[in-house]
C-alpha positions as CSV (number, residue, x, y, z in Angstrom):
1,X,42.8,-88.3,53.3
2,X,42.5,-88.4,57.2
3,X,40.2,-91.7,56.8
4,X,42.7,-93.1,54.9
5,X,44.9,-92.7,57.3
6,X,43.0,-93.8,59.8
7,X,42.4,-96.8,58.3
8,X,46.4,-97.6,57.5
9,X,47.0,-96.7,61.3
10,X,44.6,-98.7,62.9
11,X,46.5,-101.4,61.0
12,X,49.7,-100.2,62.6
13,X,48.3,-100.0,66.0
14,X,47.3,-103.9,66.2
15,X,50.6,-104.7,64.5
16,X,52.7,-102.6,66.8
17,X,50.5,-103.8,70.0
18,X,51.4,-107.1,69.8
19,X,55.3,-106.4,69.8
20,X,55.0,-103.5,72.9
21,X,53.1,-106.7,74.5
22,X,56.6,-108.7,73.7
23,X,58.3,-106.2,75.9
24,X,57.4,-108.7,79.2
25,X,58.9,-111.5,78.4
26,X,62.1,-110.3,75.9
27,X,63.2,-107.3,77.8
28,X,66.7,-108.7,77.9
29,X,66.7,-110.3,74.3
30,X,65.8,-107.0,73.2
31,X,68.0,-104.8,74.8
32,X,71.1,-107.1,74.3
33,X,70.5,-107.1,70.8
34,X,69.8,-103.5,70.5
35,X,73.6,-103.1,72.1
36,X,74.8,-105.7,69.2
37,X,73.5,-103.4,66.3
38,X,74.7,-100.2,67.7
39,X,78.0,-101.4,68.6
40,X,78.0,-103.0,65.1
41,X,77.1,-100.0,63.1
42,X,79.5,-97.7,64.8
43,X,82.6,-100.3,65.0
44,X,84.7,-98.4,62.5
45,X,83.4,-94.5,63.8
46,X,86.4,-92.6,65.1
47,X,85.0,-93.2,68.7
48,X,84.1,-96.6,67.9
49,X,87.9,-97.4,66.9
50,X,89.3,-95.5,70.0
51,X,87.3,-98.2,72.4
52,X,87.2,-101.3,70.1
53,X,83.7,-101.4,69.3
54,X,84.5,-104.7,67.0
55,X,85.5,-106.4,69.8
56,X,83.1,-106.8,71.9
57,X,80.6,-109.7,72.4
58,X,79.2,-108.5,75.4
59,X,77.9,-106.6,77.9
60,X,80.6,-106.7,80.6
61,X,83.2,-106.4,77.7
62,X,80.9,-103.1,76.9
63,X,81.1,-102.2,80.2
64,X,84.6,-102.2,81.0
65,X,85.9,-100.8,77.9
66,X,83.7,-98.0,77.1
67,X,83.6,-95.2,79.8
68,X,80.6,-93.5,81.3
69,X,80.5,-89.9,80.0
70,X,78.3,-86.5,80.3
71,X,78.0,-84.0,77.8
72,X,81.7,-82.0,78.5
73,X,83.3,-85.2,77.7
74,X,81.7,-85.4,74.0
75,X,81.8,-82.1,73.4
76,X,84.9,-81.6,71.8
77,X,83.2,-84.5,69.0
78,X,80.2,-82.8,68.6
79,X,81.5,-79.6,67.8
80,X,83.4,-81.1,65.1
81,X,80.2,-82.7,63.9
82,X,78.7,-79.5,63.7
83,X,81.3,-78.5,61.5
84,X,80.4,-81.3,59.0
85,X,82.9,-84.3,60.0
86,X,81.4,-87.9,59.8
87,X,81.8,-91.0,61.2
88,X,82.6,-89.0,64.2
89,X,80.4,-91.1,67.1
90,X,77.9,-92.3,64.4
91,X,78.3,-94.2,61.1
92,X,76.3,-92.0,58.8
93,X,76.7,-87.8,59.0
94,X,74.3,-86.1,61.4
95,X,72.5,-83.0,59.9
96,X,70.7,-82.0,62.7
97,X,71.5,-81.4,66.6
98,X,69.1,-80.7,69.1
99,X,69.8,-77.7,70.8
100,X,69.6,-77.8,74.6
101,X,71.0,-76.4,77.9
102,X,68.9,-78.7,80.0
103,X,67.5,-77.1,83.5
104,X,70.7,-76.8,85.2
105,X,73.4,-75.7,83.1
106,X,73.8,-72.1,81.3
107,X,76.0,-73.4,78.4
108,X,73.6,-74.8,75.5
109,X,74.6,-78.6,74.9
110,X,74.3,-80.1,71.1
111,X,72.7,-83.4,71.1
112,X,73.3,-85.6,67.8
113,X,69.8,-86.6,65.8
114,X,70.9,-89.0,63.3
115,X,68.6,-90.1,60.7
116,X,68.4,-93.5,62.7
117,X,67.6,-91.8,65.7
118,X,65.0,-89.7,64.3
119,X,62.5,-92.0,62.5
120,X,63.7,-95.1,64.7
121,X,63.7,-93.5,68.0
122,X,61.8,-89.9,68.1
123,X,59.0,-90.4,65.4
124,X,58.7,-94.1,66.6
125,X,57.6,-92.8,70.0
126,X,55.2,-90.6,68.6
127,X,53.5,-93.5,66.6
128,X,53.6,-95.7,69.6
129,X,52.7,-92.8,71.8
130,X,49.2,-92.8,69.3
131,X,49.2,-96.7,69.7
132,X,48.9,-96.9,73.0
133,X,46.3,-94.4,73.5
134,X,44.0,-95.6,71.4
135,X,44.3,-99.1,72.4
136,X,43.2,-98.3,75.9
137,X,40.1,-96.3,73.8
138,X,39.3,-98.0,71.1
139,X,36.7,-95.2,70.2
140,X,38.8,-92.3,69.9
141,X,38.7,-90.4,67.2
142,X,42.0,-88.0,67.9
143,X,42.9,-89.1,63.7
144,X,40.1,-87.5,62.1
145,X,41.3,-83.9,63.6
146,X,44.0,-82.2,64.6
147,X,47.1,-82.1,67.3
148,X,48.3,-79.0,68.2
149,X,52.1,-79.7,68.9
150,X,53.9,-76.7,70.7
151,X,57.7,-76.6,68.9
152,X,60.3,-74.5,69.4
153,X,62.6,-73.0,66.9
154,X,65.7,-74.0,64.8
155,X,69.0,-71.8,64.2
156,X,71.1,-72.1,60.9
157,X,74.1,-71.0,61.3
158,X,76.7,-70.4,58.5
159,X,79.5,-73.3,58.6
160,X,77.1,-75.5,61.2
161,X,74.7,-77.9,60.6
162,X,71.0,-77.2,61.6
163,X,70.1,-76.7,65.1
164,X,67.0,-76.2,67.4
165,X,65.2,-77.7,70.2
166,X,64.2,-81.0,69.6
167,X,60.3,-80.4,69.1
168,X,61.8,-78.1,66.2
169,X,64.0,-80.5,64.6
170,X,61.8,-83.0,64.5
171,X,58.2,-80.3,63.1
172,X,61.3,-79.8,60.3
173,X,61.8,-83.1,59.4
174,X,58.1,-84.6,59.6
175,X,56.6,-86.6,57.2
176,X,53.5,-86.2,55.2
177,X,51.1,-87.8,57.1
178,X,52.0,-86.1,60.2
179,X,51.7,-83.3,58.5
180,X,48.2,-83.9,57.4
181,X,47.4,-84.4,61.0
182,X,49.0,-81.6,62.8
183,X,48.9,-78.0,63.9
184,X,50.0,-75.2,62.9
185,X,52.0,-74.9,60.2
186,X,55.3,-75.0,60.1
187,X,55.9,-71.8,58.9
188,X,54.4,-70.7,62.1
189,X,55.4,-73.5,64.0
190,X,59.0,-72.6,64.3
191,X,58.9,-69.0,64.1
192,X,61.6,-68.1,66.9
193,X,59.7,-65.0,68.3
194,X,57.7,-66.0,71.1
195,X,55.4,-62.8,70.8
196,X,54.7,-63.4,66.7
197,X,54.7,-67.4,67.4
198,X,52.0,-67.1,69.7
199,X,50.0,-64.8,68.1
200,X,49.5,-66.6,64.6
201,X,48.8,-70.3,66.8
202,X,46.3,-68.5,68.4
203,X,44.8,-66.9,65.2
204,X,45.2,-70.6,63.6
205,X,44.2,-73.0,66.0
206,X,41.2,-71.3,66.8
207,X,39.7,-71.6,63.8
208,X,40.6,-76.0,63.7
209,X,38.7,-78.8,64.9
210,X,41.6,-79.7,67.3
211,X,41.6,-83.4,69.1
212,X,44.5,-83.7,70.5
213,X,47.1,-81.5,72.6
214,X,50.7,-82.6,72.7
215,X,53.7,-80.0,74.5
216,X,55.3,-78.7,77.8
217,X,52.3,-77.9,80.1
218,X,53.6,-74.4,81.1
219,X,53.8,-73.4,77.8
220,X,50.7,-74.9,76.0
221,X,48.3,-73.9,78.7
222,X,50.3,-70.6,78.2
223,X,48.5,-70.6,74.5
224,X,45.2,-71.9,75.9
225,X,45.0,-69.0,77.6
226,X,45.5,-66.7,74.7
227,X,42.7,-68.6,73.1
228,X,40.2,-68.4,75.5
229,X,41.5,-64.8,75.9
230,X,40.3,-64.5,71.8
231,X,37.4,-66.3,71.9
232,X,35.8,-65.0,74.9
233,X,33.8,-68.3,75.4
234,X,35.1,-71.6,76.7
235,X,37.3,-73.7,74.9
236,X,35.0,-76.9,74.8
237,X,32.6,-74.9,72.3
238,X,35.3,-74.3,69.9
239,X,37.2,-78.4,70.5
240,X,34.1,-80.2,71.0
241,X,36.1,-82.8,70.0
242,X,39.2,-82.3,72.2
243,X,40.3,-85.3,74.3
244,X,43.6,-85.7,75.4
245,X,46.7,-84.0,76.0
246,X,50.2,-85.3,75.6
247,X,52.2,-83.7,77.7
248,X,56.4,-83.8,78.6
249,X,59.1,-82.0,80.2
250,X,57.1,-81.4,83.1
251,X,55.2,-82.7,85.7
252,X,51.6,-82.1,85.2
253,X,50.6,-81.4,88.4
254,X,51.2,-77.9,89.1
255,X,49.3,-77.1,86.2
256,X,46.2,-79.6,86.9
257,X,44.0,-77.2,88.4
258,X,44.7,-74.8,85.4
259,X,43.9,-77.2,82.7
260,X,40.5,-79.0,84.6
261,X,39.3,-75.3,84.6
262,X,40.5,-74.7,81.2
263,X,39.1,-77.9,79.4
264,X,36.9,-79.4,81.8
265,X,36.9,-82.6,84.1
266,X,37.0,-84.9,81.0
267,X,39.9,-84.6,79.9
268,X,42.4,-87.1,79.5
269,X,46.2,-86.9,80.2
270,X,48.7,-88.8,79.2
271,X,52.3,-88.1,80.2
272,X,55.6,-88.9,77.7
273,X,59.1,-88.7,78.5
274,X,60.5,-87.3,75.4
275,X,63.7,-85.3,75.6
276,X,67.0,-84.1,73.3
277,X,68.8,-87.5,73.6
278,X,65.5,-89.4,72.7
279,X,62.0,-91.0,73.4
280,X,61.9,-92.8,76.2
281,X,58.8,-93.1,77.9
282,X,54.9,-93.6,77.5
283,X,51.9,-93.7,79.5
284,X,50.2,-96.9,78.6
285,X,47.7,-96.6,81.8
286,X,45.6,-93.3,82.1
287,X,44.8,-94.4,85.7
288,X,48.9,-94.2,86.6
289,X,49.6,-90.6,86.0
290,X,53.6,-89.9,85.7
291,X,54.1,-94.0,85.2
292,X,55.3,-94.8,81.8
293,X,56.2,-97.8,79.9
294,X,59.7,-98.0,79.0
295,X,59.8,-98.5,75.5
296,X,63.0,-100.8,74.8
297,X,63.3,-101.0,70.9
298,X,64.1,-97.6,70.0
299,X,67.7,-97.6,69.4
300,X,68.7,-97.0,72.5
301,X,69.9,-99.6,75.2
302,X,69.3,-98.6,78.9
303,X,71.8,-98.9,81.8
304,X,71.1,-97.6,85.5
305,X,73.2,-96.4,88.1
306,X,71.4,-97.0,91.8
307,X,71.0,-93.4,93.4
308,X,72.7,-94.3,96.9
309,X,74.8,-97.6,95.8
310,X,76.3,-96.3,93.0
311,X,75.8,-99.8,91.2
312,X,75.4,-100.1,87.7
313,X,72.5,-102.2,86.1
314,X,70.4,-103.1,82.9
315,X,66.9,-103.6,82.7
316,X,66.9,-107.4,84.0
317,X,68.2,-106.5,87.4
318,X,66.0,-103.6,88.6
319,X,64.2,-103.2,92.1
320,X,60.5,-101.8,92.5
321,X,60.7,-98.7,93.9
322,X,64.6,-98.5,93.8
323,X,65.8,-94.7,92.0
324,X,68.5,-94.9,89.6
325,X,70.1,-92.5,87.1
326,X,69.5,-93.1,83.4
327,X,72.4,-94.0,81.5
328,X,71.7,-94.6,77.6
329,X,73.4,-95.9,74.2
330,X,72.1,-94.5,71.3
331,X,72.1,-94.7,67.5
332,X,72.5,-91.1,67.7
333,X,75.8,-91.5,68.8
334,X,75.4,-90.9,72.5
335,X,77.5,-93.6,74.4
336,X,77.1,-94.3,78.2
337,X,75.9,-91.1,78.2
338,X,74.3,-89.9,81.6
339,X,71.7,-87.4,80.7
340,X,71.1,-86.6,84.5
341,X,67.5,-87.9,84.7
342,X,66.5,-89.8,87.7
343,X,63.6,-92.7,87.8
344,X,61.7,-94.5,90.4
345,X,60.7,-98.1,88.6
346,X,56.9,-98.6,89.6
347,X,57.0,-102.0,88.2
348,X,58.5,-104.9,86.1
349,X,56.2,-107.1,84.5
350,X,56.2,-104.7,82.3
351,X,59.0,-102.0,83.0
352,X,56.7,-98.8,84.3
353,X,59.8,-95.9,85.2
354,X,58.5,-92.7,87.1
355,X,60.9,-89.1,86.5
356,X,61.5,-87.9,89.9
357,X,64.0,-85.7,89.2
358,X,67.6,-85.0,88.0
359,X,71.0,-85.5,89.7
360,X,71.8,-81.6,89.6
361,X,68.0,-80.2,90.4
362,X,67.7,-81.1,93.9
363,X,68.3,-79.4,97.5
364,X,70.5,-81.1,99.6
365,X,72.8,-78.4,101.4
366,X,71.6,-80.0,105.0
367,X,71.3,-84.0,103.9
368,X,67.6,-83.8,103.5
369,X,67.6,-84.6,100.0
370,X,64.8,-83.1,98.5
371,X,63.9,-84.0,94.9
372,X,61.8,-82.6,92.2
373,X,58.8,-85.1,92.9
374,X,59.0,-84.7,96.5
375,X,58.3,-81.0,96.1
376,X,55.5,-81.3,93.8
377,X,53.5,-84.2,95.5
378,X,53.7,-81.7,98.4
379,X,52.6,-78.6,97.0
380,X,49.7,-80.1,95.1
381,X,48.2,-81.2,98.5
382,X,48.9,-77.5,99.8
383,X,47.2,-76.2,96.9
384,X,44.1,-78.4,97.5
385,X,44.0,-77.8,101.2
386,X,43.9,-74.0,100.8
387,X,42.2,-74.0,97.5
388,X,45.0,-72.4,95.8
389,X,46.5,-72.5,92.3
390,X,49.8,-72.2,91.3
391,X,51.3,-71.5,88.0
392,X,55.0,-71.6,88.8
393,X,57.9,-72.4,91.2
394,X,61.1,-73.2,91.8
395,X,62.9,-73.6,95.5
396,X,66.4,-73.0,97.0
397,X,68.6,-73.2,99.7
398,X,67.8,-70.6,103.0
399,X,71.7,-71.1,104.3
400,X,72.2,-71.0,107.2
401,X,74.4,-67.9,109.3
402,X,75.0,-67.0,112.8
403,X,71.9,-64.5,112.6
404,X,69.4,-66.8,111.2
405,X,68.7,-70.8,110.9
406,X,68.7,-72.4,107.4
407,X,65.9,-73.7,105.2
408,X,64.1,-73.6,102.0
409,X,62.7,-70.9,99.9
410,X,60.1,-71.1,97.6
411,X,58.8,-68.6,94.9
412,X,55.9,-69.1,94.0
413,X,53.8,-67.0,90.8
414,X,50.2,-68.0,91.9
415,X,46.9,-68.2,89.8
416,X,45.1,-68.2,92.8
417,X,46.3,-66.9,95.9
418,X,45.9,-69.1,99.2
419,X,43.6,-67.0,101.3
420,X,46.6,-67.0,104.0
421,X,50.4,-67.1,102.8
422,X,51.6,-68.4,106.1
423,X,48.9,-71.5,106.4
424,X,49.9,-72.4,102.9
425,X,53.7,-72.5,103.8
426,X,52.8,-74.2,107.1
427,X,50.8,-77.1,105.3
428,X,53.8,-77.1,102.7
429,X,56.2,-77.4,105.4
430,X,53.7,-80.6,106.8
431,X,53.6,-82.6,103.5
432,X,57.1,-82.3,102.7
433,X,57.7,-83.8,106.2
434,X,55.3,-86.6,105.3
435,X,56.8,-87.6,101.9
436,X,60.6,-87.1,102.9
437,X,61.7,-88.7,105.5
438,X,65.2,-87.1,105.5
439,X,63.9,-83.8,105.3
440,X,61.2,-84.2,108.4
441,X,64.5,-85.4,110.3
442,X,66.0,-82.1,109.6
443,X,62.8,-80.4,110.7
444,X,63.2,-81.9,114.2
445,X,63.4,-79.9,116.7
446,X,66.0,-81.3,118.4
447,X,68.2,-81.3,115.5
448,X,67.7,-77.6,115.1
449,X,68.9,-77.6,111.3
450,X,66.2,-76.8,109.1
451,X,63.3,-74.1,109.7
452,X,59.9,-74.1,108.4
453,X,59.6,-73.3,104.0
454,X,59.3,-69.7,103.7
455,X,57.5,-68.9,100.4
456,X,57.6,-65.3,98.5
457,X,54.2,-64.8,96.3
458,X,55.9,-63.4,93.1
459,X,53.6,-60.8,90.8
460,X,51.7,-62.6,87.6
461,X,54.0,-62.9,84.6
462,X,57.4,-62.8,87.1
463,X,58.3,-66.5,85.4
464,X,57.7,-65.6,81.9
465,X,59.8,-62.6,82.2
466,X,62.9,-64.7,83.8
467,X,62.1,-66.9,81.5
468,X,62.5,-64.5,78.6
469,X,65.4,-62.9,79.9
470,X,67.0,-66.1,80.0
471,X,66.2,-66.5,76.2
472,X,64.1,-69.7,77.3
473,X,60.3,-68.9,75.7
474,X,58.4,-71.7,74.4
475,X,59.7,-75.2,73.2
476,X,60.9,-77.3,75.6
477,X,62.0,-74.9,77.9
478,X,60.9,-75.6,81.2
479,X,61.2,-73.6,84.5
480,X,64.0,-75.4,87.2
481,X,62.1,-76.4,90.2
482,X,64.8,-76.9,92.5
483,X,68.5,-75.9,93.0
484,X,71.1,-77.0,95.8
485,X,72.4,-72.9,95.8
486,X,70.6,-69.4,95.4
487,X,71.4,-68.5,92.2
488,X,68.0,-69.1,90.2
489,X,66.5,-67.1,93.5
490,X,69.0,-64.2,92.8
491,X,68.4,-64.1,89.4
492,X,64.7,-63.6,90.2
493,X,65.2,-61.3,92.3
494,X,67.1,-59.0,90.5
495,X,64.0,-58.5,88.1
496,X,62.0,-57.2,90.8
C-alpha cells in the first residue's frame, strides 16, 4: 500500500513542483485572482451582502469597502456559526472551528475551517509541505514509514459544532492515505488527557519504524523524551530510518541543542508556519532555517501592514528586510483579518517571509522594542558561549520605581545549567545589545533607562506545570516568550 502511494505521490510532487516554481513570475496573477474567487463565492453571505462583495472589481474597491478586523470584531458571527447558521461569513456551513486563545489572550477564539479551507488550504500545505522536501532530496524515503504528528484534542459540545485545536480538527478529518502514513492512531491521537495521551504515543510509537517528525518542538521533544526514557537506549536504534522533523508554532532554536542530542547531528529540520487561520508557510531551503516560502494558492490572499509606517501592501510591493503584519482573506471566512503575526521578508524572487514575532508578544515599556526573534537569536548565542541548554522561557518588563531602575526579566527552566548565572545574563545582556539597536540605546549609560537582563533559573518541570494549570498541554500550545507587562511572570510565580 505505502509503495503505491509512493508511486502516486512522486507523480504529485513533479506536477505540483512545477506550479510552486510559477510562484516567481505570477505572484500578482495569483493572488488577484485568488481575491476574485473568494469575493465571488461569498458575494451573497450575510457579511458579504453587508460590504457588497458583488461589487467589486478590484483591489482598491476591496480595500476601501471592506474593513480591517481582529477576532472581537467577528466574534459575534462566529458564535452564531457555532450554533449552526450558514452563509454567515462563508457560502457553504462550517462544521468545524479551530479552537484557539493564541499566546496573548486568555479568552479562547473560534477560528472557521470550512471544507474549502481544509483540503484547499490546511491539507494542501501538508502535501506541498512533502513536496518540497523531497524535491530538495530526491532519495528520501520519509513515505515508506511513518510520521509521528503531535495533535491536540477536539470538544463536542451539545448545540455547537465541533471544536479543537487545529492539529485535532484536521487528525479528525484526514483522509485515507494520510492515514496509512501516520502516527498514532486517532483514537490516541486526540485523547484530551495529556498524562493518558502521552503514555499510549509512547507505548505506540516505540514500537513503529517512524521517518518523519511533524509538531510544536516543546511538546514533541517532550514525548522524545518519554521514549528514550522507555527504551533506555538511543533513539537512532529504534528510527534508524528517522530523518526530518517538521516543526511549527515555535522557533526551533531553544530546543536545538535538545534535539541534536536527542537524534543526532543528522538530522534535518524543516520549519512550517501553520496556524488556526491557515497554512502559510514552508521551508523550501534546509540551509535557511526559519525562511519559508510563501505559498500563494491556498485560498487565502495576503495583505501587509508595514510595522513602523502603518502602510498597507500586497505581495507585489514588499521591501527585503522590511517587517510587516500579516493581514489574510480566507475561504474560511476570515476577512482582512489581522491574526497578529509579524514577518521579516528575506526575499522576493521567490517570496521567503521570516516569523519574528506578534504585535502583542513583545517588550516595549521603555521604546526598545524587543521582539520574539531578537530574544531568541540572543539567547542561543548565550547558550553556546556558556555551554548551556535551555528548555523554556519567557521575559517581561523590570518597571521601573524610585527604589530601583527598570529592565527585563527572564525565567528561564534550564536543561543545562550555565556554570555561572550572572556570566550567562551578562553575555545575554551583550547580544541583545548587538541585535537591537533600540534596546542597546536604552542600555546606555548615559541614558540611564534600562539595566542589565536579570534572569531567575526556574526548577525542571516549572513550564509544564504553568502550562498545565493554564489548561494548555500538548497541541499547539506554545509557551509566550515575551510580554510588554508582568503578568505571565506573576502567574509563574505564584506556583512557586
Amino acid at each position: 500500500m505505502i509503495r503505491v502511494l509512493r508511486k502516486i505521490s512522486n507523480y504529485f510532487f513533479i506536477k505540483r513542483m512545477n506550479r510552486i516554481h510559477a510562484f516567481n513570475a505570477n505572484a500578482s496573477v495569483i493572488q488577484n485572482n485568488t481575491l476574485m474567487n473568494l469575493l465571488e463565492q461569498a458575494k451573497n453571505t450575510e457579511y458579504g451582502q453587508k460590504y457588497n462583495f458583488e461589487s467589486i472589481t478590484n483591489l482598491t474597491a476591496f480595500q476601501r469597502m471592506v474593513p480591517l478586523v481582529s477576532y472581537e470584531d467577528v466574534e459575534s458571527y462566529i458564535i452564531r456559526m457555532r450554533r449552526g447558521h450558514s452563509n454567515i461569513l462563508w457560502s457553504d456551513p462550517v462544521e468545524f472551528f479551530s479552537k484557539s486563545s493564541g499566546t496573548t489572550g486568555s479568552i479562547s477564539k473560534y477560528i472557521p475551517v470550512s471544507y474549502e479551507s481544509l483540503h484547499n488550504c490546511h491539507y494542501m500545505g501538508g502535501k506541498d509541505m512533502i513536496s518540497l522536501y523531497v524535491y530538495q532530496f530526491p532519495q528520501s524515503r520519509i513515505l515508506f514509514g511513518k510520521t509521528f504528528a503531535l495533535a491536540g484534542s477536539l470538544d463536542v459540545e451539545q448545540g455547537q459544532a465541533v471544536s479543537g485545536d487545529v492539529s485535532a480538527v484536521l487528525t479528525y478529518n484526514l483522509p485515507v492515505w494520510a492515514k496509512v502514513l501516520k502516527t498514532p492512531p486517532q483514537d490516541i491521537a486526540l485523547l484530551s488527557d495529556w498524562e493518558e495521551k502521552s503514555r499510549k504515543i509512547v507505548d505506540t510509537i516505540s514500537q513503529e519504524d517512524i521517518r518523519a517528525l511533524a509538531g510544536a518542538p516543546a511538546w514533541v521533544l517532550a514525548i522524545l523524551k518519554k521514549v528514550q526514557k522507555k527504551v533506555n537506549q538511543p533513539l537512532k536504534n529504534i528510527w534508524p530510518n528517522l530523518e526530518v522533523f517538521f516543526y511549527g508554532g515555535t522557533s526551533i532554536s531553544p530546543f536545538r541543542e535538545e534535539f541534536a542530542e536527542l537524534l543526532g547531528p543528522k538530522m534535518r529540520y524543516v520549519s512550517i508556519y501553520n496556524a488556526s487561520e491557515g497554512f502559510f508557510g514552508i521551508q523550501d531551503d534546509v540551509s535557511r532555517e526559519g525562511e519559508m516560502l510563501l505559498m500563494l494558492d491556498y485560498d487565502i490572499f495576503y495583505e501587509f501592514i508595514h510595522r513602523k509606517s502603518q502602510e498597507i501592501f500586497t505581495v507585489e510591493n514588499l521591501v527585503v528586510g522590511e517587517v510587516y503584519e500579516i493581514i489574510i482573506t480566507t475561504s474560511g471566512g476570515l476577512w482582512r483579518y489581522r491574526i497578529g503575526d509579524l514577518v521579516q521578508i528575506v526575499s522576493l524572487d521567490p517570496i521567503r517571509i521570516r516569523i519574528v514575532g506578534r504585535t502583542k508578544q513583545y517588550i516595549n515599556v521603555f521604546g526598545e522594542e524587543l521582539m520574539v526573534h531578537n530574544a531568541e537569536d540572543a539567547l542561543r548565542v548565550a547558550c553556546k558561549k556558556t555551554n548551556a541548554t535551555v528548555h523554556e522561557f519567557t521575559a517581561g518588563p523590570i518597571f521601573q520605581t524610585k527604589k530601583q531602575q527598570g529592565g527585563h526579566e527572564w525565567y528561564i527552566e534550564f536543561e543545562k545549567q550555565p556554570q555561572s548565572l550572572g556570566e550567562f545574563a551578562g553575555i545575554l545582556d551583550e547580544e541583545l545589545c548587538k541585535v537591537n539597536s533600540d534596546y542597546n540605546a536604552k542600555r546606555n549609560p548615559a541614558m540611564n533607562i534600562l539595566q542589565k537582563v536579570s534572569v531567575k533559573s526556574l526548577p525542571a518541570g516549572t513550564f509544564f506545570s504553568w502550562m498545565s494549570s493554564r489548561n494548555k498541554l500538548g497541541g499547539q500550545n506554545k509557551v509566550p516568550r515575551l510580554s510588554n507587562d508582568r503578568s505571565y511572570l506573576d502567574s509563574i510565580d505564584s506556583l512557586l
